[in-house]
VEXTI-269383 format. One line per field, with one value per residue: residue number from 1; residue in three letters; x, y, z of N, C-alpha, C in turn. Coordinates in steps of 0.05 Angstrom, whole numbers, plus 5000, padded with zeros to 4 digits. Atoms other than C-alpha are relative to their C-alpha. Layout:
<atoms>
num <- (NUM; ...)
residu <- (ALA; ...)
nxx <- (X; ...)
nyy <- (Y; ...)
nzz <- (Z; ...)
caxx <- (X; ...)
cayy <- (Y; ...)
cazz <- (Z; ...)
cxx <- (X; ...)
cyy <- (Y; ...)
czz <- (Z; ...)
</atoms>
This chain:
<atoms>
num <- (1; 2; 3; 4; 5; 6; 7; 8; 9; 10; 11; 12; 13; 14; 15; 16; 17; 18; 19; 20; 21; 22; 23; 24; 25; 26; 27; 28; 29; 30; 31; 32; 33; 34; 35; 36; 37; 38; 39; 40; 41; 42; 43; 44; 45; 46; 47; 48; 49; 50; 51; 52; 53; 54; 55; 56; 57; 58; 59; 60; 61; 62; 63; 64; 65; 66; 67; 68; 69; 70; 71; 72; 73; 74; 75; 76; 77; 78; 79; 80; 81; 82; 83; 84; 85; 86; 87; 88; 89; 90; 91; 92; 93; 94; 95; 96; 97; 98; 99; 100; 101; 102; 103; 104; 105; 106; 107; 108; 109; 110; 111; 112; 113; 114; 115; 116; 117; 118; 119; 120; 121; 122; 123; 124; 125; 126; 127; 128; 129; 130; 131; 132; 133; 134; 135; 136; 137; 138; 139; 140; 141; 142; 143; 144; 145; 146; 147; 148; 149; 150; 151; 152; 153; 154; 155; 156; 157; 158; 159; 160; 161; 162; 163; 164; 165; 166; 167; 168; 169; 170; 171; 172; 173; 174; 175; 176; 177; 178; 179; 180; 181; 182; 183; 184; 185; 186; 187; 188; 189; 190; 191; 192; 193; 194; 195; 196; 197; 198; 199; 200; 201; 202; 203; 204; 205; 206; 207; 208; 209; 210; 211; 212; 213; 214; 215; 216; 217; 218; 219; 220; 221; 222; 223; 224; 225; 226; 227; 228; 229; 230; 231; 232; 233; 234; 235; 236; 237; 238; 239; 240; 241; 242; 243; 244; 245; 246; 247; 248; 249)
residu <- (UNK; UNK; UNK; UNK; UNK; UNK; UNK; UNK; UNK; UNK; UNK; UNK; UNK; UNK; UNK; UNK; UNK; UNK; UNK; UNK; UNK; UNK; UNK; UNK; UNK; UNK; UNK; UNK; UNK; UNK; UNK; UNK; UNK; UNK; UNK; UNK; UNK; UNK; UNK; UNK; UNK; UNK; UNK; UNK; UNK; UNK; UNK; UNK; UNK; UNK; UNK; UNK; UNK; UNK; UNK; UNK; UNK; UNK; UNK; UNK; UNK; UNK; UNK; UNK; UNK; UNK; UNK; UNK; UNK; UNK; UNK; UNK; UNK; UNK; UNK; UNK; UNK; UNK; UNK; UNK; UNK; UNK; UNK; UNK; UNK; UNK; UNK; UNK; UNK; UNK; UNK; UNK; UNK; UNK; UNK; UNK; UNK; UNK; UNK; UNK; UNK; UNK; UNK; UNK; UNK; UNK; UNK; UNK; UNK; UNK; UNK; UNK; UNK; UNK; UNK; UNK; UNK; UNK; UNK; UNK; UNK; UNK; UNK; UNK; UNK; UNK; UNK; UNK; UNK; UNK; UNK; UNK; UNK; UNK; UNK; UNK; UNK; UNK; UNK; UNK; UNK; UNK; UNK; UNK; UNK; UNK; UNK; UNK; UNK; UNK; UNK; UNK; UNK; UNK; UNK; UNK; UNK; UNK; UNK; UNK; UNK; UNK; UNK; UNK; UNK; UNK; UNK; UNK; UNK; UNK; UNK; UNK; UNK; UNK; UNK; UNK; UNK; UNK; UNK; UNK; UNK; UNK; UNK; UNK; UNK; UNK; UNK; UNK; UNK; UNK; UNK; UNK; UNK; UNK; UNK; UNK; UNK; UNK; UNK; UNK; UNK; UNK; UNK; UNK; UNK; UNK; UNK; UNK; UNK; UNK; UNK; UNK; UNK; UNK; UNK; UNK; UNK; UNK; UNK; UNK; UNK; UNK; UNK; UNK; UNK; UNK; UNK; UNK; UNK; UNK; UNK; UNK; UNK; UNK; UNK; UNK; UNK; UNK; UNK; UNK; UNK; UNK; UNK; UNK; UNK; UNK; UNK; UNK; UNK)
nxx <- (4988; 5004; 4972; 4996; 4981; 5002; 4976; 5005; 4985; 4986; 4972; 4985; 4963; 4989; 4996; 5028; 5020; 5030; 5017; 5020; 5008; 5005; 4982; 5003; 4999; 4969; 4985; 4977; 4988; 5018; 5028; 5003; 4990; 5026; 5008; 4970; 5014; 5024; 4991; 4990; 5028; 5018; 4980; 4995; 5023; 5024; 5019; 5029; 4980; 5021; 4979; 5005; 4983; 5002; 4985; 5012; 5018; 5015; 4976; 4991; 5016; 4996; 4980; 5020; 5024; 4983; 4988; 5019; 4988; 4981; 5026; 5009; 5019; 4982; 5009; 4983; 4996; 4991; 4999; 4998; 5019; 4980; 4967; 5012; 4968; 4997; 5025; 5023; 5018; 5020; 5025; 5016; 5005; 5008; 5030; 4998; 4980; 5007; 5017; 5002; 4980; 4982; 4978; 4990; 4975; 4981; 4970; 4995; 4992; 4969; 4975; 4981; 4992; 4995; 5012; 5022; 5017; 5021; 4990; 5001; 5028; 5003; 4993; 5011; 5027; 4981; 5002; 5026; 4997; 5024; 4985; 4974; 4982; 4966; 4981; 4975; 4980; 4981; 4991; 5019; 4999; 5029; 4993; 5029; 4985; 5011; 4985; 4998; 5022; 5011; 5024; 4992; 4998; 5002; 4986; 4991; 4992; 4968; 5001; 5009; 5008; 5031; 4997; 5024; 5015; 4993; 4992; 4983; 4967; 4981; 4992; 4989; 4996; 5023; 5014; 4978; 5001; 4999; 5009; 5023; 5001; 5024; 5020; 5018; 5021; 5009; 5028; 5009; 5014; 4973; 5014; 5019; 4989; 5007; 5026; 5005; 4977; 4988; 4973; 5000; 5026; 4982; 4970; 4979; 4987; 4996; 4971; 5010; 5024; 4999; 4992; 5025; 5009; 4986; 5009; 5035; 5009; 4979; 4987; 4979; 4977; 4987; 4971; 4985; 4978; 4975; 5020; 4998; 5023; 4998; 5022; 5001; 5009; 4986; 4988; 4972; 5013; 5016; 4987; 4995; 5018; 5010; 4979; 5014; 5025; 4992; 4987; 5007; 5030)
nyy <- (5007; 5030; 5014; 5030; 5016; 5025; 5024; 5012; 5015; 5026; 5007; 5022; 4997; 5014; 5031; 5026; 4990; 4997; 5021; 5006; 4973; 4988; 4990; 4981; 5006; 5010; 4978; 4985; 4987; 5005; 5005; 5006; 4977; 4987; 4988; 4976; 4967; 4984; 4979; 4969; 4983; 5003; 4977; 4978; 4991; 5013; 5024; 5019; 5013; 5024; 5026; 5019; 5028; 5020; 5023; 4998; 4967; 4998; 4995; 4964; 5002; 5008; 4987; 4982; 4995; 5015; 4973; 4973; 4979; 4979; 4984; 4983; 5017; 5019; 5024; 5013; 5014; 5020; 5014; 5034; 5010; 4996; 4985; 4977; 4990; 4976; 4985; 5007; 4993; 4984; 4999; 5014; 4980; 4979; 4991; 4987; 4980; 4973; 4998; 4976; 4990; 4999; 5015; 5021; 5018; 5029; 5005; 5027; 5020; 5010; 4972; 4983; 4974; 4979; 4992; 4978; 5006; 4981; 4984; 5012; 5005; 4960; 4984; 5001; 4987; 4975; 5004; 4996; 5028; 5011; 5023; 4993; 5019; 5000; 5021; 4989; 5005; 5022; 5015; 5018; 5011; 4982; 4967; 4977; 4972; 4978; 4973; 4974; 4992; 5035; 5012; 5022; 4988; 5022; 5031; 5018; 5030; 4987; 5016; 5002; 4978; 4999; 4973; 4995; 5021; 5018; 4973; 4982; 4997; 4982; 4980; 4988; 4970; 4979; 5014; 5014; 5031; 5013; 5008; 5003; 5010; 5022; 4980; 4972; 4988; 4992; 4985; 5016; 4988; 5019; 5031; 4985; 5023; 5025; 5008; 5014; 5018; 5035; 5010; 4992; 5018; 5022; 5004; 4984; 4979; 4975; 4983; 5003; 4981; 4962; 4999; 4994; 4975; 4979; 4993; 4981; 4994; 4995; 5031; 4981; 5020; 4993; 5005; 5011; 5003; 5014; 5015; 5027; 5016; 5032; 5018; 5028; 5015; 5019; 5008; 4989; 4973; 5005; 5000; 4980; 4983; 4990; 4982; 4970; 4990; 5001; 4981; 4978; 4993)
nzz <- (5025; 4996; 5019; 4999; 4990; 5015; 4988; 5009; 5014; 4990; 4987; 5018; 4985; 4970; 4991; 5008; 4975; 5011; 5013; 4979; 5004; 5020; 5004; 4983; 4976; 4996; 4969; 5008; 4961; 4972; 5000; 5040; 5021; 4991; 4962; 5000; 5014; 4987; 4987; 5016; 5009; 4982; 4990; 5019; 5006; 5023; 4985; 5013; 5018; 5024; 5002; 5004; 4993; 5019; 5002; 4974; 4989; 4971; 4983; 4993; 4983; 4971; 4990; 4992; 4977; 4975; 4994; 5001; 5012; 4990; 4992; 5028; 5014; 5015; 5012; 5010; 5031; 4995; 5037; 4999; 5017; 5031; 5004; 5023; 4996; 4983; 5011; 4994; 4972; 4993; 5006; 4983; 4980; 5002; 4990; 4975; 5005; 5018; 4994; 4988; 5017; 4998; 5006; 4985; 5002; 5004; 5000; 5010; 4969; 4996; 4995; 4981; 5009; 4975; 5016; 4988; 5010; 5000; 5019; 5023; 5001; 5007; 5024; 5014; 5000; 5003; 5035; 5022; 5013; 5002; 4981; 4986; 5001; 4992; 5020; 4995; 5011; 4995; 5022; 5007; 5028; 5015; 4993; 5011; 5016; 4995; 5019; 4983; 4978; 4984; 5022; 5016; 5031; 5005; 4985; 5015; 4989; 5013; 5004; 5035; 5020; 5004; 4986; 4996; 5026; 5015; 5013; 4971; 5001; 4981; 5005; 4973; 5003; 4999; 4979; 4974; 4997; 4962; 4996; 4982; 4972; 4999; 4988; 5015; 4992; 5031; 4996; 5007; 5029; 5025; 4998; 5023; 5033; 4999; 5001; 5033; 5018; 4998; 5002; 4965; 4985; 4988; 4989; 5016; 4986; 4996; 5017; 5019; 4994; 5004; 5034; 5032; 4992; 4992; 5018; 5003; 4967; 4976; 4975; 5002; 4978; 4978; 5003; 4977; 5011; 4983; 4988; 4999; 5004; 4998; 5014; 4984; 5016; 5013; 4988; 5000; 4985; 4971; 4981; 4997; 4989; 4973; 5003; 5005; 4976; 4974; 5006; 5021; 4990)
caxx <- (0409; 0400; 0458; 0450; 0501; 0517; 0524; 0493; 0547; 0582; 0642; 0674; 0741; 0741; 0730; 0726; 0702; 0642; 0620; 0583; 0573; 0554; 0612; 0592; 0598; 0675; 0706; 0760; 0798; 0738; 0678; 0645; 0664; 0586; 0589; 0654; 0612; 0546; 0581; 0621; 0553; 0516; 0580; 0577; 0501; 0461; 0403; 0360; 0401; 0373; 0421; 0413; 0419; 0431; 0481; 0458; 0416; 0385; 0453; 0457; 0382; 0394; 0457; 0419; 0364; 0416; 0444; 0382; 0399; 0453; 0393; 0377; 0326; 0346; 0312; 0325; 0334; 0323; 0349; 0351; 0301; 0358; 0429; 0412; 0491; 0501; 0446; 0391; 0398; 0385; 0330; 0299; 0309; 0289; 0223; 0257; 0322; 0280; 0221; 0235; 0285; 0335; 0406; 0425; 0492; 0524; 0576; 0598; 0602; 0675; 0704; 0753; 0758; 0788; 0741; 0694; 0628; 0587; 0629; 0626; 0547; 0550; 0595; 0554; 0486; 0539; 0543; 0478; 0512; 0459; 0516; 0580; 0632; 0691; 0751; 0829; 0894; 0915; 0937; 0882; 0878; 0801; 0799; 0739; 0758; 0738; 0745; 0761; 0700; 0705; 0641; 0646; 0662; 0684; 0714; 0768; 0801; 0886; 0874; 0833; 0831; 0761; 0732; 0659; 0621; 0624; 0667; 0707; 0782; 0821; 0858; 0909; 0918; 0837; 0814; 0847; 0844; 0821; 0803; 0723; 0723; 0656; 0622; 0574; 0528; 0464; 0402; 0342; 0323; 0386; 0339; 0290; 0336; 0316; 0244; 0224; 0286; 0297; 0367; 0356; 0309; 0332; 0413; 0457; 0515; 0510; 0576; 0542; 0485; 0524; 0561; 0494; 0475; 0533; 0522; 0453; 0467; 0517; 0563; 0610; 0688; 0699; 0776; 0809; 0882; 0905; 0842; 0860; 0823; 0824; 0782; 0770; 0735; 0793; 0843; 0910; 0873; 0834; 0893; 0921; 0861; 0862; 0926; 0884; 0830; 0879; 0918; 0872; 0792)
cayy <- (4053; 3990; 3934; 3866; 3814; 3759; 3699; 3654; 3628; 3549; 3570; 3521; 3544; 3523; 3454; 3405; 3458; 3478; 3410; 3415; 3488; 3546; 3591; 3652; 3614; 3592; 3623; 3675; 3694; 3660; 3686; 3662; 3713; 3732; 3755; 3804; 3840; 3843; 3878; 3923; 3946; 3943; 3997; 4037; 4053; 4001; 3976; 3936; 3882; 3831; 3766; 3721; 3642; 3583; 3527; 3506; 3567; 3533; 3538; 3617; 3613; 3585; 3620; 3680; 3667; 3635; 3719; 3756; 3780; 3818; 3866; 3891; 3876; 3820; 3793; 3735; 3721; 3654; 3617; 3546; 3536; 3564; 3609; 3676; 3700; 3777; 3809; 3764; 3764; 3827; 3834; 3780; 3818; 3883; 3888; 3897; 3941; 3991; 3988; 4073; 4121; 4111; 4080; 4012; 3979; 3910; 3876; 3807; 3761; 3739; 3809; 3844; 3915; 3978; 4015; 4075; 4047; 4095; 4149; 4104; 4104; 4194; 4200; 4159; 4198; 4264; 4244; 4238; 4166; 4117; 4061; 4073; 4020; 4012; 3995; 4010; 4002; 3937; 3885; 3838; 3803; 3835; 3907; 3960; 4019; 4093; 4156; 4224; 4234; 4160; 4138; 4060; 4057; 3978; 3910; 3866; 3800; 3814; 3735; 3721; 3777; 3782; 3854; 3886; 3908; 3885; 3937; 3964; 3981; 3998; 4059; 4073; 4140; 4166; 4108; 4085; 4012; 3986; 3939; 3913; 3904; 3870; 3929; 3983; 4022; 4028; 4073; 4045; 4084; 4039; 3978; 4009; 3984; 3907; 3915; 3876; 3855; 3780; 3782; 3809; 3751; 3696; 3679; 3743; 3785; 3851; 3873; 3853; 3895; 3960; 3941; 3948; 4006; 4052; 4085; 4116; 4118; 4145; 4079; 4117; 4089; 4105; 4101; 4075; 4091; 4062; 4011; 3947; 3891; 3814; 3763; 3701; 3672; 3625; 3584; 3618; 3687; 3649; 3633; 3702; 3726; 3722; 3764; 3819; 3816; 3825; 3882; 3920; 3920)
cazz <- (8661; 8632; 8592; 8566; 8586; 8530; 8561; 8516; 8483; 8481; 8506; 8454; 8467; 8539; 8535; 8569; 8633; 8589; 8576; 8648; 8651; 8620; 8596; 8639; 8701; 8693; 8758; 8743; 8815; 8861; 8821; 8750; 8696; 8694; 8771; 8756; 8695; 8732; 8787; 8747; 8716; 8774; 8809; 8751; 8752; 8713; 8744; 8696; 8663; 8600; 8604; 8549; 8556; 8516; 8536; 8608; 8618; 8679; 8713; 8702; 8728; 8793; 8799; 8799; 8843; 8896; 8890; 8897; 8830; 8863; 8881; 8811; 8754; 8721; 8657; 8626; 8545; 8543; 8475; 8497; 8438; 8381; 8396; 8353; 8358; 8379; 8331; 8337; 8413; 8419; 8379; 8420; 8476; 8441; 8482; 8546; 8515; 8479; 8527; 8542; 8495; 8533; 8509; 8526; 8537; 8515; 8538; 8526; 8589; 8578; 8579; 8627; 8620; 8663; 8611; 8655; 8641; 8661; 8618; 8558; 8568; 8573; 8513; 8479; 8497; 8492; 8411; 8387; 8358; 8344; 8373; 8403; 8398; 8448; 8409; 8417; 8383; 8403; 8357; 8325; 8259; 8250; 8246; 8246; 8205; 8224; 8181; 8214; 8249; 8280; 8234; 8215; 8150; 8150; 8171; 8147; 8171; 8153; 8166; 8101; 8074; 8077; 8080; 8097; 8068; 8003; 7959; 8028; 8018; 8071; 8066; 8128; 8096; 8094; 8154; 8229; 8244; 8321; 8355; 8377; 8449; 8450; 8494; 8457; 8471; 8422; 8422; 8417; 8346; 8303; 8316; 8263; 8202; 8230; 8220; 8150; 8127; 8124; 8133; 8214; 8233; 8271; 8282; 8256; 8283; 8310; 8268; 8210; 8226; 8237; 8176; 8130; 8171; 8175; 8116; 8132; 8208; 8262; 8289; 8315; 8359; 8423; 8430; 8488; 8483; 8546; 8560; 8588; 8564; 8569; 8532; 8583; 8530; 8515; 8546; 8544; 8571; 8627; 8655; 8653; 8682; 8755; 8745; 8710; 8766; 8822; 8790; 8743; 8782)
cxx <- (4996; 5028; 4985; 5026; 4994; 5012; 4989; 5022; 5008; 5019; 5014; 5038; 5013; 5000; 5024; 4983; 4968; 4980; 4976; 5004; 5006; 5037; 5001; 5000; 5022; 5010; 5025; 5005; 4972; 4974; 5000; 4997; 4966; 5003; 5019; 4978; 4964; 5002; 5017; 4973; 4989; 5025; 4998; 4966; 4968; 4981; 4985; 5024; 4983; 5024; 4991; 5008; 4997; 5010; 5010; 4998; 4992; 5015; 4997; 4968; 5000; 5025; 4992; 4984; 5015; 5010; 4988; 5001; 5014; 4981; 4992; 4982; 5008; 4975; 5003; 4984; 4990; 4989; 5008; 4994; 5029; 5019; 4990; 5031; 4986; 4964; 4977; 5002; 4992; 4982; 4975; 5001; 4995; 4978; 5004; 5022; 4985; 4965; 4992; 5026; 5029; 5027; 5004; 5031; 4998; 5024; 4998; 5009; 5028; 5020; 5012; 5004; 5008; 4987; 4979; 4975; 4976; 5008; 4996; 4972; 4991; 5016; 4974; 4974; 5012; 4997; 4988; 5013; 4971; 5017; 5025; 5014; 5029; 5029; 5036; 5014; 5009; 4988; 4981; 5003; 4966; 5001; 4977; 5023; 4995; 5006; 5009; 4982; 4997; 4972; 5021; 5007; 5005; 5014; 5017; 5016; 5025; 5004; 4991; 4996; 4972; 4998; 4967; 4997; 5002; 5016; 5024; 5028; 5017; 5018; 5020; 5001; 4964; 4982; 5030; 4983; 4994; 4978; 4973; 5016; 4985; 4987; 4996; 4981; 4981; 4969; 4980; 4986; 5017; 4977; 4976; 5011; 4993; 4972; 4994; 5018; 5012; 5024; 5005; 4978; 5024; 5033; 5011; 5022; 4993; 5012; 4987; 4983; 5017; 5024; 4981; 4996; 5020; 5005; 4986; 5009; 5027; 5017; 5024; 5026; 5000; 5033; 5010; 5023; 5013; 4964; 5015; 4980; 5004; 4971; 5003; 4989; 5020; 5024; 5023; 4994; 4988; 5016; 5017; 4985; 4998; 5020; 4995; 4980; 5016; 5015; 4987; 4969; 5002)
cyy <- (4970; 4984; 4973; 4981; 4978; 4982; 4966; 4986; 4970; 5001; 4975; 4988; 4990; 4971; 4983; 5019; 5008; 4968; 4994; 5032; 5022; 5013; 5019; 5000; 4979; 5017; 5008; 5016; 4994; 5010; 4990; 5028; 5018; 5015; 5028; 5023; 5008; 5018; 5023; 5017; 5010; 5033; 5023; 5010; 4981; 4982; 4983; 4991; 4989; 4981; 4981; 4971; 4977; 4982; 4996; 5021; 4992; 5003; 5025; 5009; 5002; 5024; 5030; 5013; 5000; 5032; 5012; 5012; 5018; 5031; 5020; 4981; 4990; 4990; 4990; 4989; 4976; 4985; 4977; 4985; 5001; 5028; 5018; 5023; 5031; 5009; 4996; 5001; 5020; 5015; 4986; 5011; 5036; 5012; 5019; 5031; 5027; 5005; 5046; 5013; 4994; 4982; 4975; 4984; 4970; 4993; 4977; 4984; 4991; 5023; 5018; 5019; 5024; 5021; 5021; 5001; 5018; 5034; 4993; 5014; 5049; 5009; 4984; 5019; 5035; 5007; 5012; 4971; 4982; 4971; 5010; 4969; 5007; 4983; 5012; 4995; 4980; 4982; 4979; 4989; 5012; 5025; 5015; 5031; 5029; 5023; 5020; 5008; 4974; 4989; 4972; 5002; 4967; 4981; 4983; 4976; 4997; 4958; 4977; 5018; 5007; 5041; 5011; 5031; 4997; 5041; 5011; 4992; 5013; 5014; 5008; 5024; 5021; 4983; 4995; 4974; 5001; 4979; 4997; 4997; 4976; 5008; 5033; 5014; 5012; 5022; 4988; 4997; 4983; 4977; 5003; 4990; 4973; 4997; 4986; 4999; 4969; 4994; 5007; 4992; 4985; 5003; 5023; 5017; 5030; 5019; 5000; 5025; 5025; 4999; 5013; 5026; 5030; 5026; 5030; 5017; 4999; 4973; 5002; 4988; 5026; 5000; 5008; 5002; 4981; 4972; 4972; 4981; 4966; 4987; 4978; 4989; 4972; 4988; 5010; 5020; 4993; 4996; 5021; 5012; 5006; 5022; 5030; 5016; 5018; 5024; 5021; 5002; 4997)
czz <- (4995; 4972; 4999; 5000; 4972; 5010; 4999; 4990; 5007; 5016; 4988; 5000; 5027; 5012; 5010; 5040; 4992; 4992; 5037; 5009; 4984; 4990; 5018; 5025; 5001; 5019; 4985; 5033; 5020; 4984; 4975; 4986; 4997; 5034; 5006; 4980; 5016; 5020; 4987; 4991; 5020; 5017; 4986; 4995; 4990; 5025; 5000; 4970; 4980; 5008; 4978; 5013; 4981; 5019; 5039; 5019; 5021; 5022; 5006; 5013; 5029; 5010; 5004; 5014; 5027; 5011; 5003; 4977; 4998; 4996; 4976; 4990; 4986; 4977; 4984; 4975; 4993; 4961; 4996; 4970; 4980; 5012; 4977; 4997; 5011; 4986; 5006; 5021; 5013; 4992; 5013; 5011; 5003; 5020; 5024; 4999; 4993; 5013; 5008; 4969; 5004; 4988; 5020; 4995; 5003; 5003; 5003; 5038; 5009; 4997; 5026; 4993; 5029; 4983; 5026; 4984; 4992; 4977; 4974; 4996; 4993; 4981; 4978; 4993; 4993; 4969; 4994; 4986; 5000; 5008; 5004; 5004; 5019; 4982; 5006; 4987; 4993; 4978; 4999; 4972; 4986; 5017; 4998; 4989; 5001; 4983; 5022; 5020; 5015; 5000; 4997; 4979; 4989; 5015; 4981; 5019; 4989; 4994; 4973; 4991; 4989; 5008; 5002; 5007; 4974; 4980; 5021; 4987; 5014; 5000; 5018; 4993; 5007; 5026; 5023; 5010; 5033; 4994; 5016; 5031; 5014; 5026; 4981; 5017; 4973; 5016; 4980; 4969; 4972; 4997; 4977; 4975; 5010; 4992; 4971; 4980; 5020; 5009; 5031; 5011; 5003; 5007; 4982; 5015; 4990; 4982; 4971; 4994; 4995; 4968; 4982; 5003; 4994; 4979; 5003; 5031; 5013; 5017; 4999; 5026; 5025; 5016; 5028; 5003; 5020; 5014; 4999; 4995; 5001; 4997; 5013; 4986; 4988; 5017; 5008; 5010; 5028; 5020; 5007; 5020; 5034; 5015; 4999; 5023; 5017; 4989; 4983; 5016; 5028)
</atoms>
């Protein structure tokens, strides 16, 4: 099975530990937050990762080689040149994701989950979905919206009141509200709406993407009721986190 790891990002939030490394290699309980999801993957089946990198990618390099790759195939994104957020990076790294039919999973570098990876990865292929989104209950200010058959249907922000895509009106009566997680699972046939449209070149989110799409195409929730999850991505959670390690993985 194969997953890409995002762990390109600034880590903006974590300053001033990111101002001398990457984000994905902030230790959470003794290892860097990259080394917790490559082994979860790596336990759960996956043996051919993608990693992007941006914001001292030669760090997550080394750190790397120094592991043997933690004895899997490792290859690496590399977006030193220009940051392409979720969408564009893995279109860059389409070559290697969609090199066979099979489905590939994403999961975000700074996530904590008690989520059953490899289950995620056989409901998805179980479907017939063309992405699978983990998402749950819990309380967020941006919401994905599902009808009855847990089809996308849209996105809003309770914060600005922003909503996607354009026209979307959220309904609690004919839609149910959850939260991303920021692990999917896509097949490699969705990637077919990017081809010769301008607006899925270079830097774009993912979310965006199954926004335009969902319409035409299957981007369907996976619902977590009791999924623990923790976003180390930010200061007030990182220090939560070695809490989560030691009691939830």
């Amino acid at each position: 099975m194969k997953a890409m790891i995002f762990a390109a990002g600034l880590g903006s939030r974590l300053k001033p530990l990111t101002d001398t490394m990457p984000k994905a290699l902030v230790p959470v309980a003794g290892r860097p937050m990259l080394e917790h999801v490559i082994l979860k993957l790596k336990a759960s089946g996956f043996t051919e990762l993608t990693i992007n990198i941006h914001h001292f990618g030669e760090q997550i390099i080394e750190f790397l080689k120094a592991n043997g790759n933690f004895g899997l195939t490792i290859h690496l994104s590399d977006e030193r040149d220009a940051l392409l957020d979720t969408g564009g990076g893995i279109r860059k790294a389409a070559a290697w994701l969609t090199a066979d039919d099979r489905p590939f999973l994403v999961h975000n570098a700074d996530i904590l989950s008690t989520v059953d990876l490899r289950e995620l990865y056989k409901h998805h292929v179980r479907s017939g979905s063309e992405a699978t989104l983990l998402v749950s209950p819990r309380d967020t200010a941006r919401r994905l919206w599902f009808d009855g058959d847990n089809r996308l249907r849209g996105w809003t922000n309770n914060d600005t009141g922003a909503a996607k895509p354009v026209g979307f009106v959220p309904d609690a009566q004919r839609f149910r509200s959850c939260a991303f997680s920021g692990i999917h699972v896509v097949s490699p046939s969705l990637l077919r709406h990017m081809d010769g449209a301008d607006e899925w070149q270079g830097s774009f989110s993912i979310m965006d993407f199954y926004l335009h799409v969902c319409e035409k195409s299957s981007v369907t929730a996976y619902v977590a009721e009791n999924l623990k999850l923790i976003d180390i991505g930010k200061p007030e959670t990182l220090a939560l986190a070695e809490t989560f390690v030691r009691t939830n993985l």
